[in-house]
N, CA, C and O atoms as a DFTB+ gen file, in Angstrom:
300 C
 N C O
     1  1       0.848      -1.173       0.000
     2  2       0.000       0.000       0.000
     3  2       0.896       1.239       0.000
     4  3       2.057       1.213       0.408
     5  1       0.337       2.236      -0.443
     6  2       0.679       3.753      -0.747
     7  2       0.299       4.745      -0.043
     8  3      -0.916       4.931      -0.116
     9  1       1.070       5.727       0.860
    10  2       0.167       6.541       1.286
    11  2       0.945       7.779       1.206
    12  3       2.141       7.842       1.492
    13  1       0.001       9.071       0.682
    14  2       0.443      10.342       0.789
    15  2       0.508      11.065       1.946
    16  3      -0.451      11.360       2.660
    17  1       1.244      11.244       2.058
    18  2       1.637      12.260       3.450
    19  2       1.314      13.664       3.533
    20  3       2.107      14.449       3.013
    21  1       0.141      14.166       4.177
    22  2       0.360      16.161       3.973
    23  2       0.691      16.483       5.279
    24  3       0.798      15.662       6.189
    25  1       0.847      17.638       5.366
    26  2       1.191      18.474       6.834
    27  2       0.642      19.734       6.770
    28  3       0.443      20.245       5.668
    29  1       0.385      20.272       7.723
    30  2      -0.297      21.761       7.875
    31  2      -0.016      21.403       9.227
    32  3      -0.421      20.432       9.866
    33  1       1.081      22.758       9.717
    34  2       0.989      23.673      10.551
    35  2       1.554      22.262      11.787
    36  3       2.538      21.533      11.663
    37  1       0.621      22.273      12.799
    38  2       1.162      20.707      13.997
    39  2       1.199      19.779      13.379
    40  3       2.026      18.897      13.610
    41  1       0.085      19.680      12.157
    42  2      -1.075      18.414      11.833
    43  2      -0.509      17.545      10.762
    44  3       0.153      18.018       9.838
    45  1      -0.766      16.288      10.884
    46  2      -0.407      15.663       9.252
    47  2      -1.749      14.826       9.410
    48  3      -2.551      14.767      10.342
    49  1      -1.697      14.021       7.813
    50  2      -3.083      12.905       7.533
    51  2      -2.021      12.666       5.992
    52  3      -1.126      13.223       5.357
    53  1      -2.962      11.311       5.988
    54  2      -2.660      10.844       5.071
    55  2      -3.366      10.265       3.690
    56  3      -4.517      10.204       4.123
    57  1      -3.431       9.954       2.782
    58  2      -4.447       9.300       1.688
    59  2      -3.815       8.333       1.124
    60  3      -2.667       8.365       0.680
    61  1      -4.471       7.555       1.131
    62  2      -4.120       5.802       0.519
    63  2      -4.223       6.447      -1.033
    64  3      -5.198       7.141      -1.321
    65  1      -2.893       6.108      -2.265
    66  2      -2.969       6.632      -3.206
    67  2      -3.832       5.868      -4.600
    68  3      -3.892       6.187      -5.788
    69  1      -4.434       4.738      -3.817
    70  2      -5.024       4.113      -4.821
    71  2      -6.557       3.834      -4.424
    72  3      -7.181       2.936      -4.987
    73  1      -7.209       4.743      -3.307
    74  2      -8.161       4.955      -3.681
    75  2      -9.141       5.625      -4.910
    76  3      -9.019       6.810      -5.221
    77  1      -9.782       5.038      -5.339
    78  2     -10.487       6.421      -6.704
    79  2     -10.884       7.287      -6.427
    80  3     -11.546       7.780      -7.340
    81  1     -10.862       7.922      -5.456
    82  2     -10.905       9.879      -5.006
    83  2      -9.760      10.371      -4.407
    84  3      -9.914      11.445      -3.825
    85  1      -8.524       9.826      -4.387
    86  2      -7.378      10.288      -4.260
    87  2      -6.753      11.486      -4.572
    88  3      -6.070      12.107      -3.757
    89  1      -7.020      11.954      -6.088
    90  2      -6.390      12.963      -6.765
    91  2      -7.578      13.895      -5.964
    92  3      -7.044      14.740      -5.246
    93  1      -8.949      13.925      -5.931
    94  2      -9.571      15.008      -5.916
    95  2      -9.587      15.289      -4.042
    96  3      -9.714      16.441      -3.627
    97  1      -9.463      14.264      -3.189
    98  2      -8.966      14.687      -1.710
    99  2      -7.639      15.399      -1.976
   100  3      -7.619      16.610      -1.756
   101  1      -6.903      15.005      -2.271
   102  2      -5.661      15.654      -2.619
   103  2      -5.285      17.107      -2.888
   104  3      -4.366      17.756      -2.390
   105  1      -6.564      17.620      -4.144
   106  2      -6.905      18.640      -4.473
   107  2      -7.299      19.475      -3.230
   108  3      -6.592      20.382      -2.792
   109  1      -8.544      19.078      -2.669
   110  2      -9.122      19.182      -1.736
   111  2      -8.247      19.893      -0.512
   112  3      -8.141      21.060      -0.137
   113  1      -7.793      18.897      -0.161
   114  2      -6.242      19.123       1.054
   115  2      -5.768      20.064       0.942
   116  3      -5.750      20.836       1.900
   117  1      -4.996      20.513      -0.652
   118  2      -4.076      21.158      -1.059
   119  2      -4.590      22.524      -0.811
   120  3      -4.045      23.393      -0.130
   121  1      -6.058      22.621      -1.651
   122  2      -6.570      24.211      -1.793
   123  2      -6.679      24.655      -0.198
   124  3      -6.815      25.858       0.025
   125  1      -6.621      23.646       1.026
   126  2      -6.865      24.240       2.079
   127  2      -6.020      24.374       2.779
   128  3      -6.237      24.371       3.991
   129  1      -4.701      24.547       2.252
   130  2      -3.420      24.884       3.115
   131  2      -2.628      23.614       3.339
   132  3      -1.518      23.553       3.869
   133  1      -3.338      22.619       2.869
   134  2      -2.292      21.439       3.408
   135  2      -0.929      21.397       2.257
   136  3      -1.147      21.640       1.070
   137  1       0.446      21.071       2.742
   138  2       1.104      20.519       1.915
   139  2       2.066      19.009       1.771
   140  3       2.812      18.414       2.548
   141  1       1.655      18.792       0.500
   142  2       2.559      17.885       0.381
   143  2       3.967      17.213       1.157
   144  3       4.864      17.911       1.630
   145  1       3.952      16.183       1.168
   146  2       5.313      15.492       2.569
   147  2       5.417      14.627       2.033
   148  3       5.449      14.915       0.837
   149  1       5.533      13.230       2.252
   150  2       5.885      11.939       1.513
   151  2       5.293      10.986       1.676
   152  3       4.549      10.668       2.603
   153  1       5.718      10.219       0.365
   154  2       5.478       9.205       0.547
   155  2       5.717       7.515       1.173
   156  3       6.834       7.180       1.568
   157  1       4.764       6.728       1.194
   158  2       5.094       5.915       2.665
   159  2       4.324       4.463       1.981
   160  3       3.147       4.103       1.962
   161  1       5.478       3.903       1.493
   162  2       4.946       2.161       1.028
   163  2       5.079       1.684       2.695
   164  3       5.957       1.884       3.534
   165  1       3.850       1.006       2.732
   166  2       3.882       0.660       3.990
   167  2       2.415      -0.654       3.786
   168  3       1.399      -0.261       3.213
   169  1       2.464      -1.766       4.177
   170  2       1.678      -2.907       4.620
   171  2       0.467      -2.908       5.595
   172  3      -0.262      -3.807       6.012
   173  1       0.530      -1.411       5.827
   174  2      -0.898      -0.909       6.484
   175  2      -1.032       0.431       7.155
   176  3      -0.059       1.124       7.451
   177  1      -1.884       0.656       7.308
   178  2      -2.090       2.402       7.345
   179  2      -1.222       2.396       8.743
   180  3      -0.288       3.198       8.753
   181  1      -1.422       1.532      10.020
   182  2      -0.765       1.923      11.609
   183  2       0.623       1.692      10.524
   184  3       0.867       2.738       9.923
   185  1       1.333       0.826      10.251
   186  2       2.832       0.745      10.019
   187  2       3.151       2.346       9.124
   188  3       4.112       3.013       9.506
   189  1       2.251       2.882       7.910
   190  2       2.561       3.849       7.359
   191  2       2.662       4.991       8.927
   192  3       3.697       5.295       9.520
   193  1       1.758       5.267       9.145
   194  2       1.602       6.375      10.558
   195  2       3.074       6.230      10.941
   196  3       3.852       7.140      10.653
   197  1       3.719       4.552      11.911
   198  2       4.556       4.685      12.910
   199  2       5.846       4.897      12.018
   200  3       6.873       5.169      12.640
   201  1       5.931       4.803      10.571
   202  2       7.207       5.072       9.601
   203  2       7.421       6.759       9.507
   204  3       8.507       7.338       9.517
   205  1       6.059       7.387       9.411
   206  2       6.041       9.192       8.657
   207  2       6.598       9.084      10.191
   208  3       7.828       9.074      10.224
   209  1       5.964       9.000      11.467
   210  2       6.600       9.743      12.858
   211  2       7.876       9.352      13.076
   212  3       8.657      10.218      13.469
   213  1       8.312       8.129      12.896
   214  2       9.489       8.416      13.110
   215  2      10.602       8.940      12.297
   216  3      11.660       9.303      12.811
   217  1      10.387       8.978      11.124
   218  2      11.093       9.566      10.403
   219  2      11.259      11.357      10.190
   220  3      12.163      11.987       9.641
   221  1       9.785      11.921      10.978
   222  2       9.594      12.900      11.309
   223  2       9.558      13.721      13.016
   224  3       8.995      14.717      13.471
   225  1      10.250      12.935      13.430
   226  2      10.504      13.015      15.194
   227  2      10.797      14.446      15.265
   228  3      10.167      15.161      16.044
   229  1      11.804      14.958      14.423
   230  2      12.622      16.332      14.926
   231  2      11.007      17.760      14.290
   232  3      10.846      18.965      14.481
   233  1      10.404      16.957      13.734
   234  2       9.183      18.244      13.154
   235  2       8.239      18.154      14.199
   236  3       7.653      19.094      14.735
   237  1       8.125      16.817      14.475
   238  2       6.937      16.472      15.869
   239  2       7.489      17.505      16.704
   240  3       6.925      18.571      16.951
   241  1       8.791      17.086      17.194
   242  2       9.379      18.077      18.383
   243  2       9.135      19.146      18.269
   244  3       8.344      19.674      19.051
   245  1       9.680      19.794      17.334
   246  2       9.736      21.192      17.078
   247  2       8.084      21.791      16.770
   248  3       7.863      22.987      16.965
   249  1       7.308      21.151      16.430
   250  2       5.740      21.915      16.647
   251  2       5.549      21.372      17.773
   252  3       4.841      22.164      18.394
   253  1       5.801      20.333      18.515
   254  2       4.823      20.171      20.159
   255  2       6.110      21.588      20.659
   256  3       5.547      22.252      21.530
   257  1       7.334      22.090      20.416
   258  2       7.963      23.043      21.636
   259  2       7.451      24.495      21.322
   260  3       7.424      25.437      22.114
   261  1       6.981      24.486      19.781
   262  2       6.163      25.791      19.493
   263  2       5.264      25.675      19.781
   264  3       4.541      26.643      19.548
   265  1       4.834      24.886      20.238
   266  2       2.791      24.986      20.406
   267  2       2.909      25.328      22.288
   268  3       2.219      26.169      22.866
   269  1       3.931      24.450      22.940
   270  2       4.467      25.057      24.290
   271  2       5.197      26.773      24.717
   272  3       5.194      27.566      25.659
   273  1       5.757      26.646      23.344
   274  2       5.981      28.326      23.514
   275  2       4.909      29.246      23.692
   276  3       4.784      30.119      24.551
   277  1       4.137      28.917      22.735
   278  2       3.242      29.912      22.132
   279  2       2.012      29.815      23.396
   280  3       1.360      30.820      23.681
   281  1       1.802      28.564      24.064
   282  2       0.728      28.137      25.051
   283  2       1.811      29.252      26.209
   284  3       1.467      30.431      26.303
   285  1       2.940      28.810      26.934
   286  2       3.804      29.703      27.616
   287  2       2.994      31.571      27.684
   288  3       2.108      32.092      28.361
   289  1       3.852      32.003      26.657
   290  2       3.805      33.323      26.497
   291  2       2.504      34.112      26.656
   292  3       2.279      35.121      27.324
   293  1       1.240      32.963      25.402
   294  2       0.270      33.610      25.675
   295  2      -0.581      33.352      26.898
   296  3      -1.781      33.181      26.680
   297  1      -0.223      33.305      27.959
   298  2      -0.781      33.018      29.246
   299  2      -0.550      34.190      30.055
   300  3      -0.934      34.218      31.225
């Protein structure tokens, strides 16, 4: 299996690329700020998930210490 990776802002999701509404979620995603990240051959959607996080640990970090900053300050 195939899965597209987007990100916006903390957030990611993903789309299995061989569903038949793929391109138009995609679209979808895109026009709403999401962007493009990678892709993830993976044997099931939990194994795709635990491959994008760890391969993305240092972005996790760095939005959970901005989302702590920003929670911090604006208090």
């Amino acid at each position: 299996m195939e899965f597209q990776f987007l990100r916006k802002d903390k957030a990611y999701t993903y789309l299995d690329m061989h569903a038949a509404s793929f391109e138009e979620e995609k679209a979808q995603l895109q026009s709403q700020g999401w962007e493009l990240a990678e892709v993830i051959e993976a044997a099931s959607k939990k194994a795709a998930i635990e491959q994008y996080q760890s391969r993305n640990t240092n972005f996790v970090a760095r939005a959970a210490a901005v989302g702590a900053a920003i929670g911090f300050f604006g208090s």
